[in-house]
Structures are given as C-alpha cells and as structure tokens.
N, C-alpha and C positions, 0 to 999 in steps of 0.2 A: 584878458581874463581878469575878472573883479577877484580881489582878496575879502572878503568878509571879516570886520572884527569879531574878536569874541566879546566878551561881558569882563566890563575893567574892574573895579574898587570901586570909583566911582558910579556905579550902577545900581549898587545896593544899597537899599535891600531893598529886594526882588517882591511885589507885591503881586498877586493874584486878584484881577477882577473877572470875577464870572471864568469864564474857560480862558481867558487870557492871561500871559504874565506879562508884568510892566517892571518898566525901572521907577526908582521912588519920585521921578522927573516925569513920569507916563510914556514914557518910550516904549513903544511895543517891544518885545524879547521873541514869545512863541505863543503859539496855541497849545490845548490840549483837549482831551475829548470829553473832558468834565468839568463841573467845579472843583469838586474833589477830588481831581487828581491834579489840577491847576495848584492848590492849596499845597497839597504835598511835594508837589517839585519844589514851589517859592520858596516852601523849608528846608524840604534839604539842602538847596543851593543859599541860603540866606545862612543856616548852620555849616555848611564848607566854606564859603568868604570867612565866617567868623573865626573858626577854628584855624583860617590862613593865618588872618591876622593876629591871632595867638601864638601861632608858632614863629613868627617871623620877630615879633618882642621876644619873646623867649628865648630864639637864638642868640 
C-alpha cells in the first residue's frame, strides 16, 4: 500500500493554470471543474500556508 504525500512548505504557493493546480515548480497537485474554481482553491490554500507561517513566528 503507497502512502501519498500531502503538499509541504515547500510547495507553495499553489498556482492555478486553467483548471489545474500546480506547485510554484509545476508539479501537478489537482484538478478542478473550472478555472474559477481552480483560482479559488490556489487562494485559499496559498492564504492557509501563509497564515501557518504566521502563527508559527508568532509562537
């Protein structure tokens, strides 16, 4: 049985081309059923790494 990674630090930020999401390297991540919804995952995941990284200097 394969373990799948998830998406490091190193991954972002998550860019959307056309219905696809990439790493800032072009690594494929996912599909999605639009461009515009492609666009809005990349942010919210691109605004939750960031806020990670805020919290973790903060602590």
């Amino acid at each position: 049985m394969s373990k799948e990674a998830g998406l490091t630090p190193d991954d972002f930020p998550i860019e959307a081309d056309k219905d696809k999401l990439k790493t800032h390297k072009g690594d494929p991540v996912a599909s999605a059923e639009s461009e515009q919804i492609a666009d809005q995952i990349a942010d919210r995941l691109n605004e939750h790494a960031h806020q990670e990284e805020q919290d973790r200097w903060s602590a």
